[in-house]
C-alpha positions as CSV (number, residue, x, y, z in Angstrom):
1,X,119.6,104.5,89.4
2,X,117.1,107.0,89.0
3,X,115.4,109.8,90.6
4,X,112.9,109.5,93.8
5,X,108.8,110.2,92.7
6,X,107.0,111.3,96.0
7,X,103.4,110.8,96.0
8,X,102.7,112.6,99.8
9,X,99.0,113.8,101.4
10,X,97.7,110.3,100.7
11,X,94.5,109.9,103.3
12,X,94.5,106.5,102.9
13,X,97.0,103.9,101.5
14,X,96.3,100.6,101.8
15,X,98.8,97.7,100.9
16,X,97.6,93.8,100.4
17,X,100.3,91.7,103.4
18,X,99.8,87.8,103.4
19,X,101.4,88.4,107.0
20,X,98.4,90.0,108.2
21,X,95.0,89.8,108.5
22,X,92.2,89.9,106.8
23,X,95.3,90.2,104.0
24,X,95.8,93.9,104.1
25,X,97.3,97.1,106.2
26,X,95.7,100.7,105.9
27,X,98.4,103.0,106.7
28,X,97.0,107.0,107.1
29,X,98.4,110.4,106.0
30,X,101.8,109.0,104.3
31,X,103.5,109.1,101.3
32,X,105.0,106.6,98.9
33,X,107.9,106.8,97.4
34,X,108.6,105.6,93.8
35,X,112.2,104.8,92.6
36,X,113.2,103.0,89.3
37,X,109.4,102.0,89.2
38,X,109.5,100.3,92.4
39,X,108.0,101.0,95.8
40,X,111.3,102.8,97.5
41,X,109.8,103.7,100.9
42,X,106.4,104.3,102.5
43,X,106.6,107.5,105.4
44,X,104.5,109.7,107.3
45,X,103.3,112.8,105.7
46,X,104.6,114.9,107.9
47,X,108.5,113.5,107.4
48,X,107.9,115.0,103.7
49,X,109.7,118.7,104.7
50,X,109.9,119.9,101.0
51,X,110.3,119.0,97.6
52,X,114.0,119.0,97.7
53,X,115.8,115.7,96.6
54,X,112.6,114.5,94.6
55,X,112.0,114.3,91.1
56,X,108.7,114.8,91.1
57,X,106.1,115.6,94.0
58,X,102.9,114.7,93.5
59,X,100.1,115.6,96.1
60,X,97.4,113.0,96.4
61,X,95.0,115.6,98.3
62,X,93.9,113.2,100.7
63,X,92.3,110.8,98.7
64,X,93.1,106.6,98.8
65,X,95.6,104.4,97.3
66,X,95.3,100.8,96.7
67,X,97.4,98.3,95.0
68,X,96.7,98.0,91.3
69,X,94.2,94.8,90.4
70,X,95.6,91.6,89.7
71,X,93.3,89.8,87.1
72,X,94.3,86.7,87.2
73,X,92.1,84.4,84.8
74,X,90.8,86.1,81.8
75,X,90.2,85.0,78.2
76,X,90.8,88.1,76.3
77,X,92.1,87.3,73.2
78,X,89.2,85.8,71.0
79,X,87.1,87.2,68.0
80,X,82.9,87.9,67.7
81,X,80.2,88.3,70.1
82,X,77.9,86.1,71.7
83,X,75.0,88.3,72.6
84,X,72.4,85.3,70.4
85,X,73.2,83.0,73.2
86,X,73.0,85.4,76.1
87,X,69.2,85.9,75.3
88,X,69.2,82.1,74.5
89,X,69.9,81.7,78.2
90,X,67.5,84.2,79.7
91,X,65.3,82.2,78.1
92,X,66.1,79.4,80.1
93,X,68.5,77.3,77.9
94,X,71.3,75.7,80.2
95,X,75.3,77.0,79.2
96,X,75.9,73.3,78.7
97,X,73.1,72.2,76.3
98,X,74.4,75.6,74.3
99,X,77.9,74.0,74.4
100,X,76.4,70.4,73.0
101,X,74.4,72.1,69.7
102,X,78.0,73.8,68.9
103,X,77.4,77.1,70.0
104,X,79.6,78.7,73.5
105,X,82.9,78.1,73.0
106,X,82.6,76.4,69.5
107,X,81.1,79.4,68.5
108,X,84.4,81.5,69.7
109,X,86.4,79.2,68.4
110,X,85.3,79.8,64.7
111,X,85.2,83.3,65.0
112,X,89.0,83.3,66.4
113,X,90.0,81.0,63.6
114,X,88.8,83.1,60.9
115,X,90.6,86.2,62.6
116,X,94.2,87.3,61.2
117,X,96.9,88.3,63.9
118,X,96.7,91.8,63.7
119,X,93.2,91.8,64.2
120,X,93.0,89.6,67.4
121,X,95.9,92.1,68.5
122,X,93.9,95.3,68.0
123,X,91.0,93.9,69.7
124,X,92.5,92.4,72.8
125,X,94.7,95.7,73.2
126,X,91.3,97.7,73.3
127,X,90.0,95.3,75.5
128,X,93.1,95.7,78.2
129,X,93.6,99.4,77.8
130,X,89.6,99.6,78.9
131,X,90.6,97.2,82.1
132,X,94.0,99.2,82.8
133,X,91.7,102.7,83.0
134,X,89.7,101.0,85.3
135,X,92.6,99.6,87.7
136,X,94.0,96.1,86.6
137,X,97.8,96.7,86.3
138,X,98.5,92.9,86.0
139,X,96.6,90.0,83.9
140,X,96.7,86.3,82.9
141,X,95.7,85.9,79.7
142,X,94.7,82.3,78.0
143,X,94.3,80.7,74.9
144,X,91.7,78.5,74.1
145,X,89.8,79.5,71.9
146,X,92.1,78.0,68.9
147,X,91.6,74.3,69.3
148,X,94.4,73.8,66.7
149,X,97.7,74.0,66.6
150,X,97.9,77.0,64.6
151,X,94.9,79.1,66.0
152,X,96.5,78.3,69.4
153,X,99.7,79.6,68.9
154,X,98.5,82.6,66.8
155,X,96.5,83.5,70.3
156,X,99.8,83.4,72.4
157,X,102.0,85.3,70.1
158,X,99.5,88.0,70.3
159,X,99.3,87.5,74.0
160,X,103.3,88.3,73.8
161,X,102.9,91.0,71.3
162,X,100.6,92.8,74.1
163,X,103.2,92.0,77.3
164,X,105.8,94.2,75.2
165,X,103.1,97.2,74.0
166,X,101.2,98.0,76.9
167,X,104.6,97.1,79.2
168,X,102.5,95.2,82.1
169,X,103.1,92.0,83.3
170,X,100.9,89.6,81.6
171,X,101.0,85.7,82.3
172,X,100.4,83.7,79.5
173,X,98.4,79.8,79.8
174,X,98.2,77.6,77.2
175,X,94.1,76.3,77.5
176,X,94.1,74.2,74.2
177,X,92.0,71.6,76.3
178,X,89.4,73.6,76.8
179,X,86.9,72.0,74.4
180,X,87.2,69.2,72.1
181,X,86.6,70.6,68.5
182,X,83.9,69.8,66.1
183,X,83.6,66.5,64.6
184,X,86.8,65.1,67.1
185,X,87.4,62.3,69.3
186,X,88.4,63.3,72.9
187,X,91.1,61.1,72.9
188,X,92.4,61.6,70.0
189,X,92.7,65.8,71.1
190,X,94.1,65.4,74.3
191,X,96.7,62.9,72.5
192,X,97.3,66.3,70.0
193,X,97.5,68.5,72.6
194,X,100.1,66.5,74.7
195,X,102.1,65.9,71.6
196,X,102.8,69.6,70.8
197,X,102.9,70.6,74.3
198,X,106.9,71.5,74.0
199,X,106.5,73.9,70.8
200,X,104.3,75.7,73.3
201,X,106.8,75.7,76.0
202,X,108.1,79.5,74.7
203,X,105.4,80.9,74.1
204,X,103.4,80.1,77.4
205,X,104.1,80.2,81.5
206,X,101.5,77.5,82.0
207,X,98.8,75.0,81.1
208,X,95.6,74.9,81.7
209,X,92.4,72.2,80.9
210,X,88.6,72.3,81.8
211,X,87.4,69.7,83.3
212,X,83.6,68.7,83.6
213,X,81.2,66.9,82.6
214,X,81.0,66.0,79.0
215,X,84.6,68.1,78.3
216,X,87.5,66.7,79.8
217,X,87.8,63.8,82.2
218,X,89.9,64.0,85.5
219,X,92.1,61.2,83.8
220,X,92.5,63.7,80.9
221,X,93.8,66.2,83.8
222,X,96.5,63.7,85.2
223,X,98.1,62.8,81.8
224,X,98.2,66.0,80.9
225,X,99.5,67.6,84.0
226,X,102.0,65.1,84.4
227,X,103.0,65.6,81.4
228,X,103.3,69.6,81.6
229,X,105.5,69.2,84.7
230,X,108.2,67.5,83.1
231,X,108.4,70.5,80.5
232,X,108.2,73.2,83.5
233,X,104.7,74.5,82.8
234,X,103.2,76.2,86.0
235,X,99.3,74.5,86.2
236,X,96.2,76.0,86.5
237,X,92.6,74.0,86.0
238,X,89.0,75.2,85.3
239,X,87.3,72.8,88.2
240,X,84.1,72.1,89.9
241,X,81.9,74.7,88.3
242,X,78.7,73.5,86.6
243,X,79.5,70.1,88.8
244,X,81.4,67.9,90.8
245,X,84.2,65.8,88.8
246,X,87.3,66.1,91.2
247,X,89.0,67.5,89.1
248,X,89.8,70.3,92.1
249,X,91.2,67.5,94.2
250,X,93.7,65.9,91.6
251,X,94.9,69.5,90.3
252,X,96.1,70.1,93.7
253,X,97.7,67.0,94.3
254,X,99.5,67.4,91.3
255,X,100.8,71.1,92.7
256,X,98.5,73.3,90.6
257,X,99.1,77.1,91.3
258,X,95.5,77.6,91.0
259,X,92.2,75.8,90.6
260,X,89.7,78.4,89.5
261,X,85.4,78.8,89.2
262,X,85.0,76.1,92.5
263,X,81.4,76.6,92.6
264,X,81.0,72.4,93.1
265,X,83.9,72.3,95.5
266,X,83.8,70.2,98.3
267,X,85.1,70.0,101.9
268,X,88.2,67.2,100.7
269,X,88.7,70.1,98.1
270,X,89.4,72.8,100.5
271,X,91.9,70.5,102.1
272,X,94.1,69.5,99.5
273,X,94.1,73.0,97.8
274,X,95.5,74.0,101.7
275,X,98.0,70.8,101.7
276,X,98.9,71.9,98.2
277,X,99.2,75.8,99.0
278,X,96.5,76.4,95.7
279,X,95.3,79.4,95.3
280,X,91.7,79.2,94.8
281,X,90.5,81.5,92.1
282,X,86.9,82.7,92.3
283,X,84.5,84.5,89.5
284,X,81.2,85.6,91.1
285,X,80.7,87.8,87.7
286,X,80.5,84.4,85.6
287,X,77.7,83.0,88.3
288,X,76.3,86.8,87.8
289,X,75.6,86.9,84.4
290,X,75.0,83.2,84.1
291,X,72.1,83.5,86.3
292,X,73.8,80.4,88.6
293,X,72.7,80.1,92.1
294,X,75.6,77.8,93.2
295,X,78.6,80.0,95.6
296,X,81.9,78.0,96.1
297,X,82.5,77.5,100.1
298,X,84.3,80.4,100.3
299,X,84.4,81.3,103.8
300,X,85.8,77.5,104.7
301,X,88.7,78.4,102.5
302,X,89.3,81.1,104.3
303,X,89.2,78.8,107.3
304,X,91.1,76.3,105.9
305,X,94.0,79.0,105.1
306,X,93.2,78.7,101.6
307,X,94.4,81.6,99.8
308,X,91.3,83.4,97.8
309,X,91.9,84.7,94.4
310,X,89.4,86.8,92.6
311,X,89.3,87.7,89.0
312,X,87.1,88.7,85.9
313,X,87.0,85.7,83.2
314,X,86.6,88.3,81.0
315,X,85.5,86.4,77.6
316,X,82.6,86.5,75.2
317,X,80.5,83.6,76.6
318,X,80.1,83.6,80.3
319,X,81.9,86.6,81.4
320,X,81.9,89.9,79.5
321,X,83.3,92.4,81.9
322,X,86.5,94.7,81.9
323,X,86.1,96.0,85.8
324,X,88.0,94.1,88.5
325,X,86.0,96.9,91.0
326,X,82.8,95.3,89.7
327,X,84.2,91.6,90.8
328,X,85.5,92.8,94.2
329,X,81.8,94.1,95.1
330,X,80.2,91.0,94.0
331,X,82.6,89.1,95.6
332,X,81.6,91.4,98.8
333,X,77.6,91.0,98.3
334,X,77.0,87.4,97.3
335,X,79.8,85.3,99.1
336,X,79.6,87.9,102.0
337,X,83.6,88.5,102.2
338,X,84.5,92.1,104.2
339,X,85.9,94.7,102.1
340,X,89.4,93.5,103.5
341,X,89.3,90.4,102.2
342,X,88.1,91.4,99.0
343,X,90.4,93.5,98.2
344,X,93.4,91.6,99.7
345,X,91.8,88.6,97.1
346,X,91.8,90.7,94.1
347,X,95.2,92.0,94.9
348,X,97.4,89.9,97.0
349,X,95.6,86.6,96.1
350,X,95.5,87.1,92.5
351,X,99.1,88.1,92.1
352,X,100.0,84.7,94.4
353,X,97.4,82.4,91.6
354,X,100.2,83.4,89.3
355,X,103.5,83.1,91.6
356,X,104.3,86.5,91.4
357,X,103.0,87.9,95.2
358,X,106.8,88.9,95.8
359,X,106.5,90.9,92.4
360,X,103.9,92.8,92.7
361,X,100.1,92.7,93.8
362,X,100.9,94.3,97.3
363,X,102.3,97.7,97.3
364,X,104.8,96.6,99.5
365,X,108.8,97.9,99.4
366,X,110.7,96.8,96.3
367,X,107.5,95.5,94.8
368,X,106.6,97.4,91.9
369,X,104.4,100.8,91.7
370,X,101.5,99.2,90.8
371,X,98.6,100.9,92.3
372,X,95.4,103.4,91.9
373,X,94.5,106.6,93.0
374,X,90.7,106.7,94.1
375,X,88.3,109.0,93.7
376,X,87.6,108.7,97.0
377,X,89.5,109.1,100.7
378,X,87.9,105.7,101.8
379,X,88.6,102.7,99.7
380,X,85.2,100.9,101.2
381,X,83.2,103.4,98.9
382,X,83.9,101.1,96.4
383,X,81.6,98.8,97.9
384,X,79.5,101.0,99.1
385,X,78.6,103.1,96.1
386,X,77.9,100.3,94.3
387,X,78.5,100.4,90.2
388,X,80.5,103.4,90.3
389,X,84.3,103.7,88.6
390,X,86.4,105.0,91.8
391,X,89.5,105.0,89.5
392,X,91.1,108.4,89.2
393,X,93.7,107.1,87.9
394,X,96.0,103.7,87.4
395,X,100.0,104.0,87.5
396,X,101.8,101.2,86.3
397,X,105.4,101.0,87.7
398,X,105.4,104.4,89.1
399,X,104.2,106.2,85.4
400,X,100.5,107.4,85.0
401,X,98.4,105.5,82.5
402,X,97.4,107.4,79.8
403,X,93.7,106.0,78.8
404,X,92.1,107.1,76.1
405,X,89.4,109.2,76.0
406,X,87.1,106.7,74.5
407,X,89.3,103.6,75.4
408,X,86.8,101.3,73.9
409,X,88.2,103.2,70.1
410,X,91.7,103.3,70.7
């Protein structure tokens, strides 16, 4: 066992508490003490006599202390840009009919293929290391963007190869239904995909399909569900968000950890993800910069005891953001959630989408030392202050994160 770290003069510290509500405590002029990477102890300030029996003493000044983000849906493994058919769509040209002439995720999907290993590594790591210096200490990361065999296991090695370098927890989801490729019969894919679903069974935590209109059927969802339950994949379904399938409904019957995007989601919804205990995991950035004027119900979730979730999507189509702060104010301004909740869903929430709230994702004792130190001495400037980066700096079990000085380079 190691040495105790004492982080002391903290103005603010705020840890995420299912137990409480709106989801979080705020605890003023304590310290926190770090041991083997873990939260050891939380005291008053004032207990904190000297420096004696500490490794290290590091003085906060006053300032705030949250727990590290949780992203808890993104896509950031993938190759190429899509900046053609962000124009395309300011111009009024619907993400779907984009998806129908090839382009969206088809277009991805080539780019990826072409892409060797070591080059989807390097690109993804620069991605995370930007999203680690701006708070996110824990991600999900998905494939999909393979639609073979190959491509998709190529995309979860390297989603391995980055839990080991950058040494934070990373979830891995294995999204080969999330298009049907070029020139194939639906059918005939989701028969694939259901047939090599055990050589993915090491390389991935869980499975994931999207289902909508003109994709993949809520029938697809059942066989494929039932299916990945019998292997011990944890579930997780894209649902509800360009329109109603109910796919939302089934996914939560079926005991899905999360249904995610929601927009479409409706009232018998909301019930079974609360019957179910689903997380609901919701994107305002992807109704952002698609220009979408649909919200999911999210304050009758939060009635309905449905845990909220929030998280990036960060990919190349519909969502090409690194910064988790960015979500949690959008989240705050167009579903109209408090601060609180906000930042209990991009914590708490987000850390129970991927079963690991005991973990971490709460800054509670034992969990790990997961959190940032703010700019700030009042965490609510980060919705306040609008577009800003209140970030000073992310530690990740305990141990400052290093980022680069031009992260998007390194």
């Amino acid at each position: 066992m190691s040495g105790i770290d004492c982080f002391r003069n903290i103005g603010q510290l705020v840890q995420a508490d299912a137990s409480t509500q709106p989801g979080i405590r705020l605890r003023k002029n304590c310290a926190l003490l770090v041991q083997d990477g873990r939260v050891h102890k939380i005291l008053k300030d004032s207990e904190i006599k000297s420096s004696k029996g500490y490794t290290k003493v590091i003085d906060c000044e006053g300032r705030a202390v949250v727990p590290g983000f949780v992203d808890c849906h993104t896509h950031l493994i993938y190759a190429g840009e899509r900046k053609d058919e962000m124009v395309e769509r300011m111009s009024g040209v619907p993400y779907l009919e984009i998806l129908e002439k090839g382009g969206g995720i088809l277009n991805t999907v080539r780019a990826t293929r072409r892409a060797t290993e070591n080059e989807l590594f390097d690109a993804a790591r620069k991605r995370m290391k930007r999203m680690m210096a701006l708070g996110t200490t824990a991600f999900e990361i998905k494939s999909g963007y393979g639609l073979n065999l190959n491509c998709e296991m190529k995309m979860l090695t390297v989603g391995k190869k980055l839990r080991a370098s950058l040494k934070v927890p990373v979830t891995l989801t294995y999204l080969g239904a999330h298009a049907v490729p070029e020139g194939e019969d639906r059918e005939a894919y989701l028969e694939e995909i259901i047939e090599h679903l055990p050589r993915f069974r090491t390389l991935a935590d869980g499975i994931d399909i999207f289902c909508e209109k003109d994709v993949f059927t809520v029938a697809d969802l059942r066989r494929l569900f039932l299916q990945a339950k019998l292997l011990g994949f944890n579930l997780r379904a894209h649902v509800e968000e360009f329109s109603h399938q109910g796919g939302c409904f089934e996914a939560a019957k079926l005991g899905a950890l999360s249904c995610d995007h929601l927009e479409h989601a409706a009232p018998r919804d909301i019930q079974a993800m609360h019957a179910a205990g689903t997380t609901a995991v919701l994107m305002p950035g992807v109704t952002l910069f698609l220009g979408g004027e649909k919200h999911p119900l999210s304050h009758s979730m939060l009635d309905a005891g449905v845990t909220l979730a929030l998280a990036t999507d960060c990919n190349p189509g519909s969502c090409p953001t690194y910064n988790m702060q960015t979500v949690l104010t959008l989240a705050a301004s167009m579903y109209r959630l408090t601060p609180e909740q906000a930042l209990a869903a991009g914590t708490y929430g987000s850390a129970k989408a991927l079963d690991a709230e005991k973990d971490y994702g709460g800054l509670l004792p034992k969990q790990r030392a997961d959190f940032n130190l703010l700019k700030t001495n009042d965490y609510r400037d980060m919705f306040y202050y609008f577009g800003e980066n209140f970030v000073d700096a992310t530690y990740i079990a305990g141990k400052k994160f290093r980022a680069p000085k031009d992260p998007a380079t390194q």
